[in-house]
Each structure stands twice: as C-alpha cells, then as structure tokens.
C-alpha positions in Angstrom: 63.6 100.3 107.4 62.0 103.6 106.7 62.9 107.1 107.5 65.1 109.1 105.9 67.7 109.8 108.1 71.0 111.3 105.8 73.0 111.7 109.4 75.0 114.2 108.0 77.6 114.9 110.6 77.9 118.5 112.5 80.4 121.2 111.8 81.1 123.5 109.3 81.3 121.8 105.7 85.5 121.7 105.6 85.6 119.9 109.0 82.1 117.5 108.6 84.4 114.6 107.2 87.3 114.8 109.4 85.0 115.2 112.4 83.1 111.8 111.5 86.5 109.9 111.0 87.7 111.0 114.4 84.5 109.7 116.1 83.4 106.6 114.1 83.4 103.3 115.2 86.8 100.9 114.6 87.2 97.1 114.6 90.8 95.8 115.6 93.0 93.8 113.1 92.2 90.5 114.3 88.5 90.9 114.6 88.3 92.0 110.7 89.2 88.3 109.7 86.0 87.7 111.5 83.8 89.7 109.3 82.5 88.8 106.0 81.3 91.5 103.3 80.0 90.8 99.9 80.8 93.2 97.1 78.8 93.3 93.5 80.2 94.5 90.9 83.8 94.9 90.1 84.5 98.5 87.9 86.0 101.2 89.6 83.7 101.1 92.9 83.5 97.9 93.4 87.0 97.0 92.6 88.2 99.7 95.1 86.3 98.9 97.8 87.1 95.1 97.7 90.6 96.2 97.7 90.8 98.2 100.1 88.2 96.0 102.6 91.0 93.2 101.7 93.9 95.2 102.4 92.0 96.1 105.8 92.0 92.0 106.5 87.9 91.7 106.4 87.0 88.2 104.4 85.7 89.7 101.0 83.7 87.8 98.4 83.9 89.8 95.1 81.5 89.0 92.3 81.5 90.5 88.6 79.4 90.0 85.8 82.1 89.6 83.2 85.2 87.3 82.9 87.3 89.5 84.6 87.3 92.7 86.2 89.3 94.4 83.7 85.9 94.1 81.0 83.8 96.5 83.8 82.1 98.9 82.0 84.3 101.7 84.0 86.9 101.2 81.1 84.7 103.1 78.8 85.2 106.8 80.6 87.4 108.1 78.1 87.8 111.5 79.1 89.8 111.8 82.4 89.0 112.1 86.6 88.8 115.6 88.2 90.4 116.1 90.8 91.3 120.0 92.9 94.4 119.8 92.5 95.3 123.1 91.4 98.1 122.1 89.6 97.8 124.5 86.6 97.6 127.6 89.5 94.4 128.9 87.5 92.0 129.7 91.0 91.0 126.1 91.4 90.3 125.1 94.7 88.7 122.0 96.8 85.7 124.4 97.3 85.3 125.6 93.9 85.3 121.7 92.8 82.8 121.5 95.3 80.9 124.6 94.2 81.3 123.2 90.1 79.8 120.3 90.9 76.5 121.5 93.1 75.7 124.5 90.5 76.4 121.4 87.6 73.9 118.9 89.2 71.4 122.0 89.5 71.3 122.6 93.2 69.6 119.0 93.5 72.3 117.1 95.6 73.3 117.2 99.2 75.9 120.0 99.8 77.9 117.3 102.9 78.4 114.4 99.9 79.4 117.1 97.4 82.3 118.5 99.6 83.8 115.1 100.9 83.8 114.2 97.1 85.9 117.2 96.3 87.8 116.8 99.7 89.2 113.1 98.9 89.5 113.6 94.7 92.9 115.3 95.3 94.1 111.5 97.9 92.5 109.5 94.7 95.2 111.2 92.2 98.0 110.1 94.5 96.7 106.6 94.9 96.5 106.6 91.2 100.1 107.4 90.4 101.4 105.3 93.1 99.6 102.0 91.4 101.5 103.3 88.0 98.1 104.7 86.4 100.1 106.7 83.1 98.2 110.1 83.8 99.5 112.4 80.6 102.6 114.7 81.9 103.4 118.1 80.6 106.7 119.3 79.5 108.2 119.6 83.0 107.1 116.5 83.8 103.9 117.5 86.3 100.2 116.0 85.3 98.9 117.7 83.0 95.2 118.5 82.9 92.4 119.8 80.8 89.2 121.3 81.0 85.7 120.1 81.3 82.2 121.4 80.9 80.7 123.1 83.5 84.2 124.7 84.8 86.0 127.7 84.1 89.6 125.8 85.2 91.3 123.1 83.9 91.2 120.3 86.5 90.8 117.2 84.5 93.5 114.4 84.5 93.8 112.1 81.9 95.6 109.4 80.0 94.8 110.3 76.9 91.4 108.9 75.5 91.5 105.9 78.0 91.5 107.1 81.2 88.7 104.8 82.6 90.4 101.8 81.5 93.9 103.0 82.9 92.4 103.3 86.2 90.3 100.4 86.5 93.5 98.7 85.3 94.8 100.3 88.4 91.9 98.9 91.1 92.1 96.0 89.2 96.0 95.2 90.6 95.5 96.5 93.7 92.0 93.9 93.7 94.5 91.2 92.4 96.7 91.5 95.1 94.3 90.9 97.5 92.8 87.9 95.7 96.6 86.3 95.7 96.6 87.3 99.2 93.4 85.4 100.0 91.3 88.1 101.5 89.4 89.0 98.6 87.7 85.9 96.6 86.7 86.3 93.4 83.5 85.0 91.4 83.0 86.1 87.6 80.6 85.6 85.7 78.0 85.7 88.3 74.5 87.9 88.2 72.7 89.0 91.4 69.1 87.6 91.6 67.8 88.4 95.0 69.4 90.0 98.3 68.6 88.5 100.8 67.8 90.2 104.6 67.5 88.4 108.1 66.0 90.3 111.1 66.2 93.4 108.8 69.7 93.6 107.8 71.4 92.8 104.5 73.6 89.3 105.3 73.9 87.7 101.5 72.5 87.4 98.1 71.2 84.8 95.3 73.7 84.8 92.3 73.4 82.5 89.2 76.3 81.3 87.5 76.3 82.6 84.5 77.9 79.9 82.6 76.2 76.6 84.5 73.3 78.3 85.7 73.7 77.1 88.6 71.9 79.0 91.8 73.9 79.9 94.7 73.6 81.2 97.6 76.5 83.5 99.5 76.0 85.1 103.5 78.2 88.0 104.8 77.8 90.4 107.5 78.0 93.3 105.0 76.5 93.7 101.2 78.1 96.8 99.0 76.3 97.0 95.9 78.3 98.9 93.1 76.8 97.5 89.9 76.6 100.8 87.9 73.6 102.3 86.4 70.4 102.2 84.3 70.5 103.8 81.2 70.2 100.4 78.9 66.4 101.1 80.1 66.1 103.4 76.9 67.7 100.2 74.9 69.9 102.2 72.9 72.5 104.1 74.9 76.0 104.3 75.5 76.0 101.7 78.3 77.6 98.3 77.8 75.2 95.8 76.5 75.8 94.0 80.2 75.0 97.3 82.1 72.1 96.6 83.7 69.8 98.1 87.0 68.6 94.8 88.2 70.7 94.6 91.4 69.4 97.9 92.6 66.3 97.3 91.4 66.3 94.0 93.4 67.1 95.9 96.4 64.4 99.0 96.1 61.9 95.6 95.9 63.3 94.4 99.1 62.6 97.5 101.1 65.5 99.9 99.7 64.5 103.1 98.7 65.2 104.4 95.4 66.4 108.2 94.6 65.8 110.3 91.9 64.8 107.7 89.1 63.9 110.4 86.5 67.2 112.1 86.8 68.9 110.7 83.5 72.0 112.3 82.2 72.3 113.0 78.1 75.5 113.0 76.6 75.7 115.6 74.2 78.7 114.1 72.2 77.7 110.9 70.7 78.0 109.2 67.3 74.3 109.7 65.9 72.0 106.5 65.7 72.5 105.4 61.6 69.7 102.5 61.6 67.3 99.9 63.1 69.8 96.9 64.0 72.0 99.1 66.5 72.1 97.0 70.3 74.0 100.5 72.0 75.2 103.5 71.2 79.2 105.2 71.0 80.4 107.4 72.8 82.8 110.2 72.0 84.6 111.9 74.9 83.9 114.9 76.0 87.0 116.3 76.5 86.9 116.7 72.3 84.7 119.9 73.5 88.4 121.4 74.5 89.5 121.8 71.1 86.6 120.7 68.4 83.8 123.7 68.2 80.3 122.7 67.4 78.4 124.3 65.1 75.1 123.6 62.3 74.5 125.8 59.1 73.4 129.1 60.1 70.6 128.5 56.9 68.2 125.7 56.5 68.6 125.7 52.8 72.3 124.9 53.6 71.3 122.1 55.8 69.1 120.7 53.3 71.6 120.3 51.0 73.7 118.8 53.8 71.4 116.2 54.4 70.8 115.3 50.6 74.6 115.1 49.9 74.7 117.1 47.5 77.4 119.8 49.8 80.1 118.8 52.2 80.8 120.8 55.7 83.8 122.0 54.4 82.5 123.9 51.6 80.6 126.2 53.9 82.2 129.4 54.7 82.6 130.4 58.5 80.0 132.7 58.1 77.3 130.8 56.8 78.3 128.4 60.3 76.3 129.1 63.4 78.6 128.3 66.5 75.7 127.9 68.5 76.8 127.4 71.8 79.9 130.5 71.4 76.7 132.5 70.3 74.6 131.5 73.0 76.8 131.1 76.0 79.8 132.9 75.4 81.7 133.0 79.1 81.9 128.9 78.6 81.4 128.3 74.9 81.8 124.8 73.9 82.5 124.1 77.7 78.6 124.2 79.5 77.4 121.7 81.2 75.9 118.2 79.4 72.4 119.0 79.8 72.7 122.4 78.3 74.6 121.1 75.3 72.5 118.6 75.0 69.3 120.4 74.9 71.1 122.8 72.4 71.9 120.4 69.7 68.2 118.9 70.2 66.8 122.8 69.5 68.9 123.0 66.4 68.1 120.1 65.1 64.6 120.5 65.7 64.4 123.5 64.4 65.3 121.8 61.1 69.2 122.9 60.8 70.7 119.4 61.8 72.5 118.1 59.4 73.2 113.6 58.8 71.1 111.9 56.9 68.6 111.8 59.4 68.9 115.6 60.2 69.9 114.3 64.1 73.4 115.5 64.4 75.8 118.7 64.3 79.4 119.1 63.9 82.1 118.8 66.1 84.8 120.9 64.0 88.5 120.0 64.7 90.0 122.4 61.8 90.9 125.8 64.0 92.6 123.6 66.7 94.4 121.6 63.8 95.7 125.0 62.3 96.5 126.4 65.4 98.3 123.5 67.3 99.2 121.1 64.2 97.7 117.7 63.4 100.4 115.9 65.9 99.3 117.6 68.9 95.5 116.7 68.1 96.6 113.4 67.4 98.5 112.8 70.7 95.5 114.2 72.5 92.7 112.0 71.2 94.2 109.6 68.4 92.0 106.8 69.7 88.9 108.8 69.8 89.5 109.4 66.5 90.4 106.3 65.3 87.5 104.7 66.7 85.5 107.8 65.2 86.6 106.7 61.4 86.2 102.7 62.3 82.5 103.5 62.8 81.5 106.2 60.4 84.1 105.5 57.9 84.7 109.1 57.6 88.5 110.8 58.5 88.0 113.3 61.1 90.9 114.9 60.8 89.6 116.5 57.3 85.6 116.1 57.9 83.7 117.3 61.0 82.8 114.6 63.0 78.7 114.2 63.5 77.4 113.8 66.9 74.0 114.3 68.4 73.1 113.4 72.3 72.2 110.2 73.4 71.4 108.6 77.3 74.7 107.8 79.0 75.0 108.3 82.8 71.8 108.0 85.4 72.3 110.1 88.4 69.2 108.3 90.1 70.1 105.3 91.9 69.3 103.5 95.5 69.1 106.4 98.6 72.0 106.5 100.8 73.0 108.6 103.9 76.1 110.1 104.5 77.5 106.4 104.7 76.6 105.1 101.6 74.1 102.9 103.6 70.4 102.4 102.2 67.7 102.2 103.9 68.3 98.9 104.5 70.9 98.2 107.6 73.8 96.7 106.1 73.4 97.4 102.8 75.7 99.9 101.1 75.9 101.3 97.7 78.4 103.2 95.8 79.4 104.7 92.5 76.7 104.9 90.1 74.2 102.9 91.8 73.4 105.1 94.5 71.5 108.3 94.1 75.2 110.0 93.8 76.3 113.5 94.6 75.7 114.8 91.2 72.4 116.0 91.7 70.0 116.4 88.8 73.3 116.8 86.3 76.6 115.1 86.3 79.7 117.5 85.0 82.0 115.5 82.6 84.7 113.8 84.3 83.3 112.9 87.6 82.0 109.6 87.4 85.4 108.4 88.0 85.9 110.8 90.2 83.0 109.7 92.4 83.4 105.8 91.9 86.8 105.6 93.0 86.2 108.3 96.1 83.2 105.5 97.3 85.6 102.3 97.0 89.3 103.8 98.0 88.0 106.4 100.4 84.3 106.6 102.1 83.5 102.7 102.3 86.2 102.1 103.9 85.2 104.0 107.1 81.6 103.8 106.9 81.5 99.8 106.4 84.0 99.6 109.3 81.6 101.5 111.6 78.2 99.7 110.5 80.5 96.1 111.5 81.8 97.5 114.9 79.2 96.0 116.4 78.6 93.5 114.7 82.0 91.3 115.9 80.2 88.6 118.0 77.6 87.9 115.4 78.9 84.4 114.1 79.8 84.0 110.3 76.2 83.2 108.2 75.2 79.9 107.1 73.1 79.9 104.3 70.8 77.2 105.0 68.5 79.5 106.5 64.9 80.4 105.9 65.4 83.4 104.5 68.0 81.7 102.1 65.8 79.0 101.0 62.4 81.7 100.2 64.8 83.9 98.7 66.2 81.2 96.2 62.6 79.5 95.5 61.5 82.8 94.6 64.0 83.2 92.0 64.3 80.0 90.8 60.0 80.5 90.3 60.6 83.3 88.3 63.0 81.9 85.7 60.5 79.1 85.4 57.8 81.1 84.4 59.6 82.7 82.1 60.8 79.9 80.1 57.3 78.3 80.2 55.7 81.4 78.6 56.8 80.2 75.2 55.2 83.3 73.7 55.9 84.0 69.9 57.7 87.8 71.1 61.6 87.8 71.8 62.8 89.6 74.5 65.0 92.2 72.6 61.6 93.3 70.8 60.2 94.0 73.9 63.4 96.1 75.2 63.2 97.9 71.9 59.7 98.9 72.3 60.3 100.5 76.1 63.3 102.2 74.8 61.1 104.0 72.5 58.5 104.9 74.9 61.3 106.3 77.2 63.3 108.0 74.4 60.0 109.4 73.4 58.2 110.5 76.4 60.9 110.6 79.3 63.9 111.3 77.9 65.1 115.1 76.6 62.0 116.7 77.3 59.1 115.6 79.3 55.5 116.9 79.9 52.9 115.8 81.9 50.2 114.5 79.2 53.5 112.3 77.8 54.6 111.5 81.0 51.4 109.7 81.5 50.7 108.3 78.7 53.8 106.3 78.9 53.2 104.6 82.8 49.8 103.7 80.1 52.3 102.1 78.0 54.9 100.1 80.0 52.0 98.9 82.1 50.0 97.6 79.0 54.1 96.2 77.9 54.7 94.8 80.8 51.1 92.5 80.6 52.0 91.5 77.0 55.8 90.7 78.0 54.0 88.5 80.6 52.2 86.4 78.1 53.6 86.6 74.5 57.6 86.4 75.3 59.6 83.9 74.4 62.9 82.8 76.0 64.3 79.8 74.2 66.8 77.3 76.4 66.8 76.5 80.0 68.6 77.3 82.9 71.3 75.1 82.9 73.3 76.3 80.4 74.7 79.7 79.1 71.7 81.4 78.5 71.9 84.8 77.5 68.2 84.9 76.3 67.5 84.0 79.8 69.8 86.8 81.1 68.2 89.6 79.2 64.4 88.2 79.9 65.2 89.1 84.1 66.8 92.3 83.1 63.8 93.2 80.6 61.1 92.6 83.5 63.5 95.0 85.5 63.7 98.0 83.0 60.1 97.8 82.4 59.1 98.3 85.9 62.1 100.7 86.6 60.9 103.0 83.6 57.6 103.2 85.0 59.1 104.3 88.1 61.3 106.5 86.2 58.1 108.5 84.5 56.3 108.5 87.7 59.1 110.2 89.4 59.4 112.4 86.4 55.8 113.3 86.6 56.1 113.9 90.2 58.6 117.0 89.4 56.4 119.8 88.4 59.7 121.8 87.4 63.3 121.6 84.8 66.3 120.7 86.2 69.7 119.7 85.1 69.0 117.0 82.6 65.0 116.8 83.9 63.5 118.6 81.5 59.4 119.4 81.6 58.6 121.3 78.6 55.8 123.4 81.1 59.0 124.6 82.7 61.3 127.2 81.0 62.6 130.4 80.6 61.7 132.8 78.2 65.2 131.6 76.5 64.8 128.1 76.7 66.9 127.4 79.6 65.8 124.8 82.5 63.4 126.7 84.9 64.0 125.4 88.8 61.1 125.5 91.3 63.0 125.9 94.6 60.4 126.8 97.0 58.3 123.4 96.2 61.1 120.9 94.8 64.2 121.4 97.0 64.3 117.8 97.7 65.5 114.2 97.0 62.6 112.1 96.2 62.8 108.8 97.2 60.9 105.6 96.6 59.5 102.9 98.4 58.0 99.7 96.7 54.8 99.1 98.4 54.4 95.4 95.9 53.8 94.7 93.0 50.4 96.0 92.1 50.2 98.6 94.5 51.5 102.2 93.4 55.0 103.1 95.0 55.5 105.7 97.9 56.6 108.5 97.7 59.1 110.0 100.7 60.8 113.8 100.6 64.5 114.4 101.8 64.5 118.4 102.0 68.0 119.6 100.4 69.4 122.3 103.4 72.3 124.8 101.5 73.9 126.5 104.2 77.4 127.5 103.2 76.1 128.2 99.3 73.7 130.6 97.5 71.3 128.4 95.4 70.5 131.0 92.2 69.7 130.2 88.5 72.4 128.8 86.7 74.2 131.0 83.9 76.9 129.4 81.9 76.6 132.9 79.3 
C-alpha cells in the first residue's frame, strides 16, 4: 500500500485504451468460475459491473442497500447521459467530449481517464438501446438529444425527465439475468461495515443484515466498491436519505487513499429549502436550463416586494428582469457550467435581489419557450419535472416561475484509483461516484451516468480481469480466518458502544448540526479562518456525539436509529477531512471556492503552478492527523488556460 502509481498506459491519448486492452492480462472461460468478486452497491456502477463480471462467468456476490436494485439512488438523474455521438452533425466529437469535460472539472482531473470516458460513452448508448432503454426519438425516428451546461453542442440523450431510472432499469435486467443464471447472487438489504484485507489484498467484507441484524461475513478474490457518494455529509442535500460515504470511508481507514475530499459539486437548480423539518433536498433537472431562463429583479425594491408577497413574477416587465447569467456570460447563457451558475445565483441573492420568502432563490422562467414552442412541447419535454415541481411548492409552473436556489448534489472526491479503478489497496476497485472520478474539481451535467455506466459495462471489466490473472491458483476464501474474526469483533464493538452511550442527543440532531458547519464554512465559498474554525467544530462534535448520543433499540432488529448512528460517526470524520483538504487548496477551482482566490470579476481564480495535482489522503489512525500525498496532473495533448464560458 502506498505510492501513487496512476500507471497510465503509453501512447498518444486516442490509442492509450486500445493499447492497454491489447496487452492486459486474460483468464480463460473455465478458470472465471474459479474466481469470486464481491460487488457493493447496486445503481448504475454496480449493477453493470456485476452484470457484466456474470455474463463473463466469474462467481459474483452482489449486495445493495435497498430492497431491490431498482430503488438505487441512480434513478434520480433526471436529465439524460452524454454521449459523442454526433448525431445532431453540430461539430461534436469524441475529443471535444473529452475536451468539455477536462475544461468543466477545471483542469483538475487526469487527461488518460477523461478520454477513455469519452472514448466508450458512444458503446454505452448502444448497449442501452439494445437492453430497450426508451431514449426520446426525433421525427425521423434517430435519438434525439439536448444540450447541457458547459457545452456548446447538443449531446445529451434522454428519456424524458427519467433518464436515470430508465437506465438503471436497464442494468437492472441485464443484473437479473445473471442472478437467474446463477452467476451473480444477490443480497439486499445489506450495509458494509468493514473490508476486510489478508496479506494486503482486499478478499471480503463485514455486512449486517439490515433487517435481522445479523453480522456476516463474505470472502472473494476481488472487492469493487460502487456505493455512490457523500453529499448527505451537509444533511440536507439532494442525495437519497440512504446515500451514504461509509463504505469508502471504511476503506480510506483500512489503508485506501482518499482523493479530493473538498471537491463538492452544487447544483444550481434546486427547489429552495422552505423550513426546519426538511431530511433532503429536490432536485430539478438541469436540462430545464435548455428552455427556462433564469433571472431576479434587476431592483431590490422590486425584490422586496417579492419577498413580502405583496407582487407576483409576472407582473414585472422584462425590463425591470435581470437575466443574469445572458448578461454575464453571453456565448453560453443559461448553459455554463454548475459551479458558475451556482455561484451566480448565490451573488444575487446575496446581494439582496433573491426573491422566496427567505430571499434564497431566483426564477427559472418557462414563459418565452412556452410562446415560442407551445405548452405541449414543454410538457412532453419535462411533464414530470413539472409535476413533481407543483406537488412540492404547490405552485403551477406552467404560469408562475419556478424558484430554485443551489444546493449540494454530486461529490467529485471519492477513494484514489489508477488507471484501473484499483485503490491503493491491491484488489480493491472502485467505480462511479465513489472514486475520485474523472470530473475533476467540477462535474458537467449529464455525466454522472455517463461515467457510472462506462466503470461497470466497459473499464471493470478489463481491469478486474487483469488484477485476477494471476490470481487462478489461489483457492476460494474461507472466512473463518483471523482477519475475518478481528474484522467482525471490531464492528460488532462499535455498535455496542454505541447503543450503551444512552446519551440524551439523537443522532439526526447531531447530523443536523455538521450539516450546518459544512453548509456554512465548506460549502459555496470557503476561506481559511472558516475553514479552520470548522475542523474546531466537528472535532469538539464528534467528542460530544461520543458521549451524549442516544441510539434507542439493539442490534437484532431493524434498526434504522442504529443505521444512521454508524453513518453519522462517518460524516463527522469525513467532513473534517473534507475542510482539511479544503484548507489544504490555497486556490478556486470548479466548485472549490476560497473566497482569497478570485478574479477581479468574481470568477474562480486557479493556481496552476502550485496546485496541479490530485491530493490524496492517507489515514494515519484515529487521533493522529491524516497524510497528505501529491499526484501531479501532466496535460500533454491540451492547453490548460482560464476558463471563459462569456
């Protein structure tokens, strides 16, 4: 365990993933039903790479947190999958995908990950159709696609505003096939509570059943962790209440290091927070950006009367309406990038023209498109979106703006991989959100799915197969040994301390205080006097979570108290490491923000001779302060400058 070796293969950037296929490492057909790999977590990543390992013939043990794959939190990506295509002849290319999504993450991700992603997105569309997924068609009967933020072409596909579920749906046959088939066996509702490693390779983990509580203990040759990401650390987000970053978080405490931790992603089109007893946040899709256009009142005495009630949005006239990000940005418009919308609205707002009651949100104006392309044509786009839009706000959107303001969605931090998807631990793999992605320090709408499905269907695949090719004469694991029995006394130790606490705090008060210290300190903007204040806080949290919570119940049983008291002690250390890491990066980028670090403008100001890298952490124990280790960031076939989206 250790260095930081990304083995990025040689060659120029086209040829670096075809060169690595044509040399890697095969097992034959009837040595795969001698392997065993364990896959966590069952959304898009995880329920393409079990497939396809299945399909291969390896033994596969599946395990999902919910009662069926189909509830993964994948099925809330409503606005499509990108994919270079071309297909609308408008100058897209797979380089230009490739290009997008670099300058999008801020010139923080490594260039080799970046162009396989593009590479494969166009094989993940035709897996897609061929499982059924119903992409929206246009007149002649081709895909149709749409445009995203951060892109001057229109290289979205979608089904409608459902695409996430539509493709899980998809992985989730293709998964279901395999499981009739016997290759892949499934476990729901099971949580990971310790990996565990033998002569330093990954070979099984701890799980508890979530329903009997029972602990259990599962051995493979090969662990792929896709279990999403962390952005329930702020509490309110637009994460599933299940979402959670303990599985990676296990693993960075077993010796895996973690990349990028700070690098949070803030959705600029959510429905604003409207009181104290919200658990997460909804999100609205931002494909809307295509046809709604976002504006505030261009006067604050407007906006006051906004917020008191006593005027509605439509009774402004279009030029007392500032179209903010048209004024500001006018070669993409409504179309930059998350982080610079994001940080757009937040300005506004701030600068007391935010309207709501709160004076947190702006409008997302659907009345131009509506006059220009009729109400039936908005309707087929994004019925759903709006339908959910009215359930919630009880306003019609079709006649009123819709409100949104940003909120925490995606995290592009996550576990360190190599070119392979392997951590730093041998053995252990990651994919889709939970590894330290190829977004970089922003993700551009619409390639979450993109990436998740390019992991399961189309890298692991290949780089699990070579990590086992030598591994054919190692016997199938038993789990009776040592390292099976410490790992599942240490967890088992852990939930008894925590229901012997019996504090007088409940958990979800403790969750809601770090989700204020992060919303406050490291979320939109950052400096360095809030930055350390708040490691001051979740230190002095996490000693008070210690001894004052209190989690009712035991562990034999459905517990969810239980459940969210081992997630809790997970965010809590995880934020620290998040503000560390953010304190650590003496410069803006993509949705990092350090207020000490801007342009005359506003705009995210990059350091490039001193930050250039991947930072990734190493957990040194529990008391001691974490490690810091560099992976430089080498751009040979691009020209890293300032972004510019005007």
């Amino acid at each position: 365990m250790g260095k930081l070796e990304a083995k990025i293969p040689h060659g120029p950037l086209s040829e670096k993933w075809t060169n690595y296929k044509a040399h890697q490492n095969l097992v034959n057909p009837s040595n795969k039903r001698r392997l065993d790999i364990i896959v966590v977590g069952t959304g898009l990543a995880g329920a393409a790479a079990a497939a396809s390992f299945g399909e291969l013939g390896f033994n596969v043990k599946a395990f999902g947190i919910h009662d069926s794959p189909r509830r993964a939190h994948s099925i809330a990506a409503q606005g499509g999958i990108n994919a270079a295509k071309n297909y609308p002849n408008d100058g897209d290319s797979i380089f230009r995908l490739f290009y997008d999504t670099i300058k999008g993450g801020d010139y923080r991700a490594r260039e080799a990950n970046v162009y396989r992603l593009a590479e494969v997105s166009n094989d993940i569309i035709d897996q897609c159709v061929a499982q059924g997924v119903p992409f929206a068609r246009e007149y002649g009967g081709l895909l149709d696609n749409r445009s995203f933020g951060g892109a001057q072409v229109s290289r979205t596909f979608y089904a409608r505003g459902q695409t996430g579920q539509q493709l899980l749906l998809g992985a989730y046959s293709a998964l279901s096939k395999e499981i009739g088939k016997g290759t892949v066996k499934m476990y729901t509702r099971r949580d990971l509570l310790e990996l565990v490693i033998v002569d330093g390779r990954a070979r099984g983990v701890i799980m508890r059943n979530l329903i009997t509580g029972e602990i259990e203990r599962h051995a493979a040759h090969a662990v792929v962790l896709a279990t999403g990401g962390y952005g329930n650390v702020f509490f309110l987000s637009t994460n599933a209440m299940a979402s959670n970053g303990s599985a990676v978080w296990k693993a960075y405490k077993k010796g895996a290091f973690f990349g990028n931790p700070s690098f949070t992603q803030i959705h600029p089109t959510c429905i604003p927070v409207h009181g104290d007893y919200q658990s997460k946040l909804t999100l609205m899709s931002e494909s809307l950006r295509n046809d709604g256009r976002i504006w505030v009142p261009k006067y604050a005495e407007d906006a006051e009367k906004i917020r008191k009630g006593t005027m509605k949005p439509t009774e402004l006239s279009e030029e007392r309406r500032d179209y903010y990000l048209e004024r500001r940005y006018p070669a993409f418009g409504n179309l930059v990038p998350r982080d610079v919308a994001s940080r757009a609205a937040k300005e506004r707002c701030d600068a007391g023209f935010g309207v709501g009651t709160t004076g947190l949100a702006v409008y997302l104006d659907f009345a131009e498109s509506i006059k220009r392309l009729g109400k039936h044509v908005i309707e087929a786009r994004y019925g759903n979106l709006f339908q959910m839009y009215e359930k919630i706000v009880d306003e019609n959107p079709y006649e009123t703006p819709m409100m949104i303001y940003p909120a925490v969605h995606y995290t592009m931090g996550g576990l360190w991989v190599d070119y392979e998807l392997q951590t730093t631990i041998p053995g252990l793999f990651a994919a889709g959100e939970a590894n330290f992605s190829d977004h970089g320090a922003n993700r551009l709408g619409a390639s979450a799915l993109m990436q998740g499905l390019s992991d399961g269907y189309f890298v692991l695949p290949y780089t699990v197969q070579n990590y086992l090719a030598d591994q054919i004469s190692v016997p199938a694991f038993k789990t009776d040994l040592p390292e099976f029995e410490k790992a599942e006394n240490d967890t088992k130790a852990t939930i008894q301390r925590l229901l012997s606490i019996n504090g007088k705090n409940t958990v979800d008060s403790y969750h809601r205080k770090l989700g204020l210290i992060m919303w406050d300190f490291v979320g939109m903007a950052r400096n360095k006097e809030g930055l350390k204040k708040a490691i001051t806080m979740i230190q002095e949290l996490k000693v008070d979570f210690w001894k004052n919570v209190k989690v009712p119940g035991k562990n034999e049983m459905v517990n969810p108290e239980l459940e969210k008291a081992l997630r809790v002690v997970d965010f809590i250390e995880l934020g620290e490491l998040m503000a560390r890491d953010a304190l650590d990066r003496e410069e803006s980028c993509g949705g990092h923000f350090r207020e000490e670090y801007q342009t005359p403008e506003g705009e995210a100001l990059r350091d490039d001779v001193n930050f250039t890298y991947v930072s990734a952490w190493e957990h040194k124990g529990d008391d001691a302060e974490p490690a810091l280790h560099k992976e430089p960031l080498v751009f040979e076939f691009i020209e890293v400058k300032q972004r510019n989206y005007k």
